[in-house]
C-alpha positions as CSV (number, residue, x, y, z in Angstrom):
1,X,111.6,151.3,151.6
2,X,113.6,148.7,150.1
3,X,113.2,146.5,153.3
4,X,109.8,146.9,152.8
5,X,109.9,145.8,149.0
6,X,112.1,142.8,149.5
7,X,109.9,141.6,152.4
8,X,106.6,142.1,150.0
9,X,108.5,139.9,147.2
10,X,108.9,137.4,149.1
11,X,105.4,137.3,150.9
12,X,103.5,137.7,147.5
13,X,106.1,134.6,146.7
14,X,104.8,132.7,149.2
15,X,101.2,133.4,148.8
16,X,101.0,132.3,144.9
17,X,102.8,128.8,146.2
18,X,99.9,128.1,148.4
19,X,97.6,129.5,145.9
20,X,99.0,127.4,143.0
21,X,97.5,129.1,140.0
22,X,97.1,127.6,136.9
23,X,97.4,128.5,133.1
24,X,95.7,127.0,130.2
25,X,98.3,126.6,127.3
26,X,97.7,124.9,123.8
27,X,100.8,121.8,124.1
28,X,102.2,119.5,120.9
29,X,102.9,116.2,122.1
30,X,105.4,113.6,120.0
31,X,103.5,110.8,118.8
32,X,104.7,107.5,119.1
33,X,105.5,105.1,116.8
34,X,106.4,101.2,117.2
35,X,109.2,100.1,115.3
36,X,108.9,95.9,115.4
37,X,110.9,93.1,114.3
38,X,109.2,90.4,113.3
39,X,110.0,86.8,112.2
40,X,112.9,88.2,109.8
41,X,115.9,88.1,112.4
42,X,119.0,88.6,111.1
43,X,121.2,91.6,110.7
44,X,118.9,92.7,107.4
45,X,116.0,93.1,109.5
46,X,118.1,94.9,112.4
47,X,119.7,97.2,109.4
48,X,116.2,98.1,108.7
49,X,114.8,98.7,112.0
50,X,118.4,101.1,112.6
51,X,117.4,103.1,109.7
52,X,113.8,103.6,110.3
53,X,114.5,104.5,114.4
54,X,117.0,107.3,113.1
55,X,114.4,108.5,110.6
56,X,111.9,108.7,112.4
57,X,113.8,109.9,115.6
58,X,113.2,113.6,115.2
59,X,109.6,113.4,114.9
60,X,108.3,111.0,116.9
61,X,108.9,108.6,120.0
62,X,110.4,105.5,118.4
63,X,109.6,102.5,120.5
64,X,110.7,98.5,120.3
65,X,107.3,97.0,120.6
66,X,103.2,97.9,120.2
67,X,101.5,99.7,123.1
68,X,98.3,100.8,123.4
69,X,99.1,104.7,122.9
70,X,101.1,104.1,119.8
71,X,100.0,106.5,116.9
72,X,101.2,103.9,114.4
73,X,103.6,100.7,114.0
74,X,106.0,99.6,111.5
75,X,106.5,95.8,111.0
76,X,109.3,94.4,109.8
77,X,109.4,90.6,108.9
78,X,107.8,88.2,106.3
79,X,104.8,86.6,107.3
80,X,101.2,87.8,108.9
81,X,102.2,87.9,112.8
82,X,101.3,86.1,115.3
83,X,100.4,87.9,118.0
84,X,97.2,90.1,117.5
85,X,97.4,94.1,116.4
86,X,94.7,96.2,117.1
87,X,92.5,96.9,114.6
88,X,92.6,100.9,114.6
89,X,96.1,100.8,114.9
90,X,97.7,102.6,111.5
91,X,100.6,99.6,110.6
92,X,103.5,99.9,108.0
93,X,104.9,96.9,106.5
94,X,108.3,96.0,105.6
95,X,108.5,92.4,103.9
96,X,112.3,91.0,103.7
97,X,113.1,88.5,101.1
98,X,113.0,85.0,102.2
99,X,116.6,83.1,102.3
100,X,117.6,81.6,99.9
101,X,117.9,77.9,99.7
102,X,115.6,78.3,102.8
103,X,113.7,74.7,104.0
104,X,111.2,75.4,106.9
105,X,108.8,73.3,108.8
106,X,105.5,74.7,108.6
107,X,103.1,72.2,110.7
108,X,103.1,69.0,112.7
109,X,100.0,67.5,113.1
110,X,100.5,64.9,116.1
111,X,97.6,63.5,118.7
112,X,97.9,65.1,121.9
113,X,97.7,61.7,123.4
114,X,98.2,58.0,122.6
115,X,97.3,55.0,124.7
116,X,100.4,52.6,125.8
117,X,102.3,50.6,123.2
118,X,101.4,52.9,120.7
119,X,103.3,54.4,117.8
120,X,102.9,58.0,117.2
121,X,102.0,59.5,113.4
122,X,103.0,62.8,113.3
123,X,102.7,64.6,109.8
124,X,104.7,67.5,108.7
125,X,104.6,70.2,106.2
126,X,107.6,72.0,104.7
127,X,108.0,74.9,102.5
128,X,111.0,75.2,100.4
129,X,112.2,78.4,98.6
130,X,115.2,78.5,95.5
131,X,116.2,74.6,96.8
132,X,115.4,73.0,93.7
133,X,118.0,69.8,92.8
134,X,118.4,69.6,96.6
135,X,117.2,66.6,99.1
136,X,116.3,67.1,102.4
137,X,116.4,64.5,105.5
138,X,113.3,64.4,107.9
139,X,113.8,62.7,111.1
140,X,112.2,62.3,113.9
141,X,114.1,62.2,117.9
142,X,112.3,61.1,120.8
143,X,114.6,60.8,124.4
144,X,117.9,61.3,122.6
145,X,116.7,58.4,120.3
146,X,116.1,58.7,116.4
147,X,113.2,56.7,115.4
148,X,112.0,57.8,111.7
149,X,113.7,59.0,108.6
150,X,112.9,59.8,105.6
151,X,114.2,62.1,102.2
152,X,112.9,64.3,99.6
153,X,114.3,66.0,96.5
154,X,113.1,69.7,95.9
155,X,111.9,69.8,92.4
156,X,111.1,73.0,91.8
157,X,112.1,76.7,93.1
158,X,109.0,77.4,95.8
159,X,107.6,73.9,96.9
160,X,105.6,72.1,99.8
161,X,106.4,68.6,100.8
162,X,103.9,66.7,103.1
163,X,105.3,63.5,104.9
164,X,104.2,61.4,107.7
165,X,106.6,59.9,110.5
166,X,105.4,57.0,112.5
167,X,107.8,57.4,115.9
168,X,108.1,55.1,118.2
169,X,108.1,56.6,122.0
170,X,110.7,56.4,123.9
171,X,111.6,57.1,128.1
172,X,108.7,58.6,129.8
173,X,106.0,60.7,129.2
174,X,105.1,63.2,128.3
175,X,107.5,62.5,125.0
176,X,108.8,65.6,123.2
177,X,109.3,64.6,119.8
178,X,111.8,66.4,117.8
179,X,111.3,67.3,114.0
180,X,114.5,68.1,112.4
181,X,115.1,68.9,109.1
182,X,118.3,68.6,107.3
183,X,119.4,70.2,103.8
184,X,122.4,70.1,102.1
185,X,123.6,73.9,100.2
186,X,125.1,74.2,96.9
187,X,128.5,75.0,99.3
188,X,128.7,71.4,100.7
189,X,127.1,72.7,104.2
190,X,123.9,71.5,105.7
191,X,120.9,73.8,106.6
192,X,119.1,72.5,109.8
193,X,115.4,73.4,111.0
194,X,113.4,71.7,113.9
195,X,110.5,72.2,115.5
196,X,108.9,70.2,118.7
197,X,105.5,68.6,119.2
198,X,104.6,67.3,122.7
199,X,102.5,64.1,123.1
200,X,101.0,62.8,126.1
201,X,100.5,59.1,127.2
202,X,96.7,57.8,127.3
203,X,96.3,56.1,130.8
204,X,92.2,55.4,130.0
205,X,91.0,53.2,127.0
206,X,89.1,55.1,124.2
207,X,85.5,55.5,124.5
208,X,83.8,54.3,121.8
209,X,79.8,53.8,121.4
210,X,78.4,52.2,118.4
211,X,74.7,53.0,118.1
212,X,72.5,50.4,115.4
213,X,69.2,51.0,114.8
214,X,68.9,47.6,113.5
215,X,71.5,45.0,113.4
216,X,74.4,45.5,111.0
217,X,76.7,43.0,110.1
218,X,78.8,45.9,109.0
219,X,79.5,47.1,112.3
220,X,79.0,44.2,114.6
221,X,82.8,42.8,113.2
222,X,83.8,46.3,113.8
223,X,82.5,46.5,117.2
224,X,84.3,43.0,117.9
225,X,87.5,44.2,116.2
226,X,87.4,47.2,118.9
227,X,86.4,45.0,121.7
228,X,89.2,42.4,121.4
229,X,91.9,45.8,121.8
230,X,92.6,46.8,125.4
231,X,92.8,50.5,124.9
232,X,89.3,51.1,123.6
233,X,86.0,51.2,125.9
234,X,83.1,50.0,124.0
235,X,79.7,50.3,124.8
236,X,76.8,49.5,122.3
237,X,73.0,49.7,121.8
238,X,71.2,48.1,119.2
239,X,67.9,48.2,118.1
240,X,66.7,44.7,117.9
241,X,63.5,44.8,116.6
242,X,60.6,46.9,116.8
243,X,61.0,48.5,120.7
244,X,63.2,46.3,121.3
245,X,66.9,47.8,122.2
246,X,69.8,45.5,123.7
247,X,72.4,48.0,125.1
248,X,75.6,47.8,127.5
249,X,75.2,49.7,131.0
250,X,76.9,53.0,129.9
251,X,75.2,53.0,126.4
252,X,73.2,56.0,125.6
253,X,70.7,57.5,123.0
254,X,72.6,59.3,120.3
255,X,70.0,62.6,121.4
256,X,71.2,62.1,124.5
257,X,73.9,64.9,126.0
258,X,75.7,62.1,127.6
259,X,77.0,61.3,124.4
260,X,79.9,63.8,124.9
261,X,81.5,61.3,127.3
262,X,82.7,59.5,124.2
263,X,85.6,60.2,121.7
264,X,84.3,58.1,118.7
265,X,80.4,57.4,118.1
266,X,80.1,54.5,115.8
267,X,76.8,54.7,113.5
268,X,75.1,51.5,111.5
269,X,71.9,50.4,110.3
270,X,71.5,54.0,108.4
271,X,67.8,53.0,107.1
272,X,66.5,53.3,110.5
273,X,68.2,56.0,111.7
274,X,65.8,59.1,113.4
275,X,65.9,62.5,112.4
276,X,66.0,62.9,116.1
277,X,69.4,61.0,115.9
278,X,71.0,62.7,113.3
279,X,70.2,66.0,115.1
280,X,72.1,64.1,118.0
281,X,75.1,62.9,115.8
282,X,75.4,66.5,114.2
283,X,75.2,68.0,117.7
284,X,77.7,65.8,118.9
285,X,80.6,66.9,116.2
286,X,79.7,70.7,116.7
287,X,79.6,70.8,120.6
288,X,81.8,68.5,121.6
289,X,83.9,68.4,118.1
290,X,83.6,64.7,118.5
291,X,84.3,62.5,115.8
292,X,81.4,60.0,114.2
293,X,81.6,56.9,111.9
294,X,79.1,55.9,109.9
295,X,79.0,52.5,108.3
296,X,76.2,52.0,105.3
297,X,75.4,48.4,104.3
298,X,73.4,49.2,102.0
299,X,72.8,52.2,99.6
300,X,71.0,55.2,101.4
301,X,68.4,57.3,98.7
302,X,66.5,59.0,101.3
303,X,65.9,59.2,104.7
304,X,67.5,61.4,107.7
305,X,70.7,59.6,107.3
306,X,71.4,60.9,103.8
307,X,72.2,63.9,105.3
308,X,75.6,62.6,106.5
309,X,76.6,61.1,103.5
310,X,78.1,62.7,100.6
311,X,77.2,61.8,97.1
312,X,78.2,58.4,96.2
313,X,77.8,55.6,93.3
314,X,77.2,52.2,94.2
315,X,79.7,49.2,92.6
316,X,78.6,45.7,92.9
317,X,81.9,43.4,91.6
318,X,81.7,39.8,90.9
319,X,84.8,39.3,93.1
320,X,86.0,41.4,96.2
321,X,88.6,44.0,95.5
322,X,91.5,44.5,96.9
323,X,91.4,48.6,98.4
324,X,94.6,50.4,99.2
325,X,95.8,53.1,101.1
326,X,97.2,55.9,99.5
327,X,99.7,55.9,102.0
328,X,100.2,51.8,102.8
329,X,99.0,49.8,105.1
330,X,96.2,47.3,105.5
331,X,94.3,46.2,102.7
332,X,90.6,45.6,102.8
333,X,89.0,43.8,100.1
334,X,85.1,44.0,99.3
335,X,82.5,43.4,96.9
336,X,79.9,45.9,97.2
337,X,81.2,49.7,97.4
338,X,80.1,53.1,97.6
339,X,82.7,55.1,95.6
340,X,82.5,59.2,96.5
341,X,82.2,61.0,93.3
342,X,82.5,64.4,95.2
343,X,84.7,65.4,98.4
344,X,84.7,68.7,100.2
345,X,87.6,70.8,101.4
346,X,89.8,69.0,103.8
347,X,88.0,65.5,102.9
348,X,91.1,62.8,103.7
349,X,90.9,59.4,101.8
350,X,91.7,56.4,103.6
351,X,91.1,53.7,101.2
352,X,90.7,53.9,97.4
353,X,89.7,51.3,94.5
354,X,92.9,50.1,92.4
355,X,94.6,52.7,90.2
356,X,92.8,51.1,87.2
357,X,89.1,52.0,88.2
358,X,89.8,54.6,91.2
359,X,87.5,56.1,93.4
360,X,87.3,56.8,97.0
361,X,86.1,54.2,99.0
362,X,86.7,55.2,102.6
363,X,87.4,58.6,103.6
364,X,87.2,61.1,106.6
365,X,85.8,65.0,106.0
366,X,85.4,68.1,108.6
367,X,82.1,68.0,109.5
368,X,81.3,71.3,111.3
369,X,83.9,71.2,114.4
370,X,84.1,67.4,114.5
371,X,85.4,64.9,112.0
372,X,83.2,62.6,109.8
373,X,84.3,59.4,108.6
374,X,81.9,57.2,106.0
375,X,83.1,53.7,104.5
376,X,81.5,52.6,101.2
377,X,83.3,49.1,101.6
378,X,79.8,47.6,102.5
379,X,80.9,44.3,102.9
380,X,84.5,44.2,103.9
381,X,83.7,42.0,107.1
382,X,83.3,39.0,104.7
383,X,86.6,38.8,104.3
384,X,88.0,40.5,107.7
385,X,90.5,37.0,108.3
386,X,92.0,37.4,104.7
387,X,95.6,39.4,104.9
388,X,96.7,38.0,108.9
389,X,93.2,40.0,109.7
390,X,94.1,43.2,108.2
391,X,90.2,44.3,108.9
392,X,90.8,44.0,112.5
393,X,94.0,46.3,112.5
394,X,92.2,48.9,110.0
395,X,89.5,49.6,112.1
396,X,91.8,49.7,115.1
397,X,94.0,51.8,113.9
398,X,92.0,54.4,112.6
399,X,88.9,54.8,115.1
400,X,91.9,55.6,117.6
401,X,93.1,58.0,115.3
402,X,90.2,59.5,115.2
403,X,89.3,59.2,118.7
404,X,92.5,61.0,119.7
405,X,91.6,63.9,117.5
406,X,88.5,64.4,119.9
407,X,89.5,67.4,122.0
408,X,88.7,66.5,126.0
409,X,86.2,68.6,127.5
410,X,89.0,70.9,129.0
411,X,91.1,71.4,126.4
412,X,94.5,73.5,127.8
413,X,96.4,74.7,124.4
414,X,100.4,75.8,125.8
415,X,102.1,78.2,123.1
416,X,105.2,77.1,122.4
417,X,104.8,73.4,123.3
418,X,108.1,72.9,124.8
419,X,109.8,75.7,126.9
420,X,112.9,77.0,127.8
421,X,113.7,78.2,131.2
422,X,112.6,81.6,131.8
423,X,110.4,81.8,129.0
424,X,107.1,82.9,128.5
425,X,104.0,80.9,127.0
426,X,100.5,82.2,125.9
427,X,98.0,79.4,127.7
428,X,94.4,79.2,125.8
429,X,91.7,77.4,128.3
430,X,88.7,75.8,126.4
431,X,85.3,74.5,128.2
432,X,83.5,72.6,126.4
433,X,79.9,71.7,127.7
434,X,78.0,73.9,130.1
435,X,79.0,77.3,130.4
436,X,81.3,77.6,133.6
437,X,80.3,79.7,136.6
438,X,83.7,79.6,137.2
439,X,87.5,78.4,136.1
440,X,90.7,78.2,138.3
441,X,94.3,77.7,136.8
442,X,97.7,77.0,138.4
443,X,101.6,76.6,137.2
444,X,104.0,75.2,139.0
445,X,102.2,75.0,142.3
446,X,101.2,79.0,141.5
447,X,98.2,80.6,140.7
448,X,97.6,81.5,137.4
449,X,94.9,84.1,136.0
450,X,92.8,83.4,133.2
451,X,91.2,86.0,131.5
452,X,87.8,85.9,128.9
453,X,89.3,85.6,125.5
454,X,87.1,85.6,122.5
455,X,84.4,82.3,122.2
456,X,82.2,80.8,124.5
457,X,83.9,79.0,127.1
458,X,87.5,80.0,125.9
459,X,90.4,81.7,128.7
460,X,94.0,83.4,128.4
461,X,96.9,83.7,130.5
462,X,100.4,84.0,130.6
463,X,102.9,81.9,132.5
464,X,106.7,81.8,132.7
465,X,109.1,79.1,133.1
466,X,111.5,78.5,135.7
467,X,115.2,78.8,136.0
468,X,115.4,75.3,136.1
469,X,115.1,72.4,133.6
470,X,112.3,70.6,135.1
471,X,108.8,69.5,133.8
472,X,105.8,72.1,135.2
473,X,102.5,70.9,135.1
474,X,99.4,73.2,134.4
475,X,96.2,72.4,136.4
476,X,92.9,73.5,135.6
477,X,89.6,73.5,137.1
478,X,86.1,74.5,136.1
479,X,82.7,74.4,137.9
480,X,79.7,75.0,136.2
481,X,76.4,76.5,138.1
482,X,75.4,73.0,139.5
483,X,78.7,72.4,141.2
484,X,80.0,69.8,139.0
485,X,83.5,69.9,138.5
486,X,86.1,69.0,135.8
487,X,90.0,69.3,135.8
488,X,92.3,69.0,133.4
489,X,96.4,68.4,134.0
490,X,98.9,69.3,131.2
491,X,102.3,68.6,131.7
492,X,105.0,70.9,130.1
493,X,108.0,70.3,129.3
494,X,110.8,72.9,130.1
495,X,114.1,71.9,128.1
496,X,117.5,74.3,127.3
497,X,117.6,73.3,123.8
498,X,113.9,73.5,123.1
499,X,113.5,74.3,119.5
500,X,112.5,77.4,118.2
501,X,108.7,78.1,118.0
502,X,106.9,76.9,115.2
503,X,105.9,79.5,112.8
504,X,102.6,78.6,111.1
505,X,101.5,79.1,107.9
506,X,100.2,82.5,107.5
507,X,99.0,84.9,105.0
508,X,101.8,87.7,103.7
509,X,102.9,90.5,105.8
510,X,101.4,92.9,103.3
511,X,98.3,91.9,104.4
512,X,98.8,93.6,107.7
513,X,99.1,96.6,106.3
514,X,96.3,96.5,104.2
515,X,94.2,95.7,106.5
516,X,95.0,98.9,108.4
517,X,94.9,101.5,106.4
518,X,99.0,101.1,106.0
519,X,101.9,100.5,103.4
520,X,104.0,97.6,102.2
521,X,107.5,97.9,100.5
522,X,110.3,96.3,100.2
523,X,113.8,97.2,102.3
524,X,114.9,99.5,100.6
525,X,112.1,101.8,99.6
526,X,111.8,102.6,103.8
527,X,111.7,106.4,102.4
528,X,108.2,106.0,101.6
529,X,107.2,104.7,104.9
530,X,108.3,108.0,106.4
531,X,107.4,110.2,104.3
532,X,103.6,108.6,104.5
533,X,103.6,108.6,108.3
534,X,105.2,112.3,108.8
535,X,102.2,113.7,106.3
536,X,99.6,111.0,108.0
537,X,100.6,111.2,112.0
538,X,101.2,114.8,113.0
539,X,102.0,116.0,116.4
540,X,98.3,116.0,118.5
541,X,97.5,119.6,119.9
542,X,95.6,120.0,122.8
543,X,94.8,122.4,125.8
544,X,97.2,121.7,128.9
545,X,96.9,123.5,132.1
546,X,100.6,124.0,133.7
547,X,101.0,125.4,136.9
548,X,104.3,128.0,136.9
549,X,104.6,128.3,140.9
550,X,105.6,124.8,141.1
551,X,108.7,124.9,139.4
552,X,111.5,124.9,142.1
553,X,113.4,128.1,140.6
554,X,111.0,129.8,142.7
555,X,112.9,129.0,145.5
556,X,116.1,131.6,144.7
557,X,114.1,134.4,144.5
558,X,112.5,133.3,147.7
559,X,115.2,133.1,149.5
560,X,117.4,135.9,147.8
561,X,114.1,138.2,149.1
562,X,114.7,136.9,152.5
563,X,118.1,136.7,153.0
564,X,118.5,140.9,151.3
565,X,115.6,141.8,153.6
566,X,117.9,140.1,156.6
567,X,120.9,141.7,155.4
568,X,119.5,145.5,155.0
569,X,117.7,145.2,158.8
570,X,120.9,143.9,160.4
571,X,122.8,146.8,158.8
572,X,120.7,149.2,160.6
573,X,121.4,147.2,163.4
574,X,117.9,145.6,164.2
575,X,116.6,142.0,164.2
């Protein structure tokens, strides 16, 4: 009988294996929760992250960095970050003090390109916290060679500086300028911070197209002062007289779509300009986010043109005066002004009347993605030889500036700028134009995938450095639906000393949080964070089916079955 029983274990064993039943239980499963340092580093941050991992460790799944299954994330630093959180995701903040004595760079503004024999402007922005009484050195370092220099002293306890470096390149492109700026403590020791802007060499002239509808003195000398500089291009079309046009061979219409082979459209003769050429101008600066001068010679009431011109008051002066810079430079003189009584946000002025009657003259604003530029200095060309022809070299100088603000028509954005080996970088692709059917990408010689991001005509990827110090270059191709093609090559730089990346300005880190549904304190209230997320992120319930027979401990009674059953027959002496 036992024989019997042992062999009928081990049978009914068996059968349930290949049956596999399962059962429906009700499971708990620990929620995750993303623990995340930030831009504080330093052992203060680490100190905090410690704390809140061994808080939070009996609970939950603590985990270095945001995945797409955490519950919620802690975020430990002092700015907004950089890198994009989901916007369901439940986020705690943690917002360290900022150092004191603490001098960072904030921006750099630099072209991305600048023809030969050209100096590069590069301005920079620095934010200084509890550094009042203290003067810090900005420099500039291209190829191992300092080039710019210049000083400031902090006034007060939280400050911003803006300065502008003119830097001479040096060795060959493209040239990684370094931005380094030195303070010195209340200790005697100096606190350093860089940053790194890349800038390309221009191997074709500037496109420039100056459109008249009538002849303009006004622009005719600027034309010429264009024309007689090798980097630009300059095409022109003027309207003679009544349909009558005198234009260059690759002059076109301002309505005309062809007008985004340009980087600067240069606009006179405002009384006759067409509402169909506005519409042309304005499309230009927020298609192509070109950038457009417009030169009045006389005052403009009404009309289409008034539309790009902001509200200025006319000055006629018995004798030219001299206009300045605000930040030096050529000096234009003129008679007859239009002096802007109102600027928008992020107007620039380039030329202003003497300190005793002020008013903006000359001045550049954003004009939807493009950049507008209007001079009121009417009649500046009468005088353009005064000053060793400081007209010529104004004009010059700032149409290429503008110019080289004109993003191409592939535009390939590598974040950071300057890479050390083995790092990764975040690549944003941007088409302008036609939509593309479709848009290739390789670094280093290797494929690359790009990805949709958000916008019309805008791509992602990621790409990695080598182990080696050596430039990589980034190629991109797009086709749109009629075949045409358009590529785009962007060298980057791979160096072992690259500076850290740039941190931009950003709103505070408490903003994260309150933007989803979270909490902000300070490092040593972390208590509260807990305590929120334990009575806010509970362990999830929910029906799992398990299935007992495939647990290997099945196996012993198995076999015990079949090895007693063996045991008790051989005893009795059969097989």
């Amino acid at each position: 009988m036992m024989r019997i029983t042992l062999r009928l274990i081990a049978i009914a064993i068996a059968v349930a294996a290949a049956v596999d039943p399962s059962i429906a239980v009700d499971a708990a499963t620990r929620p995750r929760i993303a623990v995340v340092v930030g831009d504080a580093d330093g052992p203060d941050a680490g100190r905090v992250r410690d704390d809140l991992a061994r808080d939070l460790a009996a609970d939950y799944d603590v985990i270095p960095q945001i995945v797409s299954d955490a519950a919620a994330a802690i975020v430990i630093g002092t700015r907004y970050p950089i890198d994009p959180v989901p916007d369901s995701l439940r986020v705690m903040t943690v917002t360290m003090p900022p150092p004191a004595d603490a001098v960072r760079i904030v921006r750099l503004v630099a072209p991305r390109e600048v023809p030969p024999a050209t100096r590069i402007r590069v301005d920079v922005e620095l934010d200084a916290h509890g550094a009042a009484g203290r003067t810090t050195n900005l420099g500039a370092r291209v190829g191992g060679v300092e080039t710019s220099v210049v000083s400031h002293r902090w006034l007060q306890v939280d400050e911003r500086w803006r300065a502008s470096l003119d830097v001479v390149p040096v060795g060959e492109p493209p040239f990684v300028v370094r931005i380094a700026a030195s303070t010195a403590t209340a200790g005697g020791a100096t606190e350093s911070t860089a940053a790194d802007v890349v800038v390309r060499r221009r191997t074709i002239p500037l496109a420039v197209e100056f459109v008249d509808a009538r002849p303009s003195w006004a622009s005719t000398f600027v034309r010429r002062a264009l024309e007689g500089d090798p980097r630009f291009r300059v095409e022109s079309v003027s309207g003679e007289s009544r349909g009558v046009v005198a234009k260059t061979a690759g002059a076109v219409p301002l309505a005309d779509a062809q007008l985004d082979r340009f980087d600067a459209v240069v606009v006179g003769g405002l009384d006759r300009v067409t509402t169909t050429d506005v519409a042309g101008v304005e499309r230009y600066m927020r298609e192509r986010e070109g950038a457009v001068v417009v030169l009045p010679d006389q005052r403009i009431e009404s009309g289409p043109a008034r539309a790009l011109l902001p509200e200025f008051t006319e000055r006629l002066l018995e004798r030219p005066a001299a206009l300045l810079s605000p930040s030096g430079g050529a000096v234009l003189r003129a008679s007859e002004l239009l002096v802007a009584q109102a600027l928008p946000p992020g107007a620039d002025v380039l030329m202003q009347m003497p300190a005793e009657t002020g008013g903006a003259v000359i001045v550049t604003m954003p004009q939807a993605a493009g950049r507008l530029l209007v001079s009121g200095a009417m009649d500046a060309w009468r005088d353009r030889a005064a000053d060793g022809a400081a007209f010529d070299r104004f004009w010059q100088a700032t149409i290429a500036g503008l110019a080289l603000t004109t993003p191409p028509p592939i535009d390939v954005e590598v974040t950071p700028v300057v890479l050390r080996p083995r790092e990764a970088a975040t690549v944003i692709v941007r088409v302008r134009g036609a939509e593309p059917a479709r848009v290739s990408a390789a670094f280093g010689g290797q494929p690359l995938r790009l990805v949709p991001d958000a916008g019309r005509g805008v791509y992602r990827g990621r790409v990695t450095a080598g182990e080696s110090a050596r430039p990589a270059t980034l190629d991109v191709e797009a086709v749109d639906a009629r075949g045409a093609r358009q590529s785009a090559v962007q060298p980057v730089p791979i160096v072992v000393d690259a500076a850290p990346r740039l941190a931009p300005v950003a709103a505070p880190l408490s903003l994260l949080s309150a933007s989803h549904h979270g909490l902000d304190v300070a490092p040593g209230r972390t208590g509260e964070i807990t305590q929120a997320l334990r009575q806010s992120v509970r362990p999830t319930h929910a029906i799992a089916r398990q299935h007992p027979m495939r647990s290997p401990w099945w196996l012993l009674p198995f076999v015990a079955c079949l090895s007693a059953e063996w045991w008790a027959r051989r005893r009795l002496g059969q097989r």
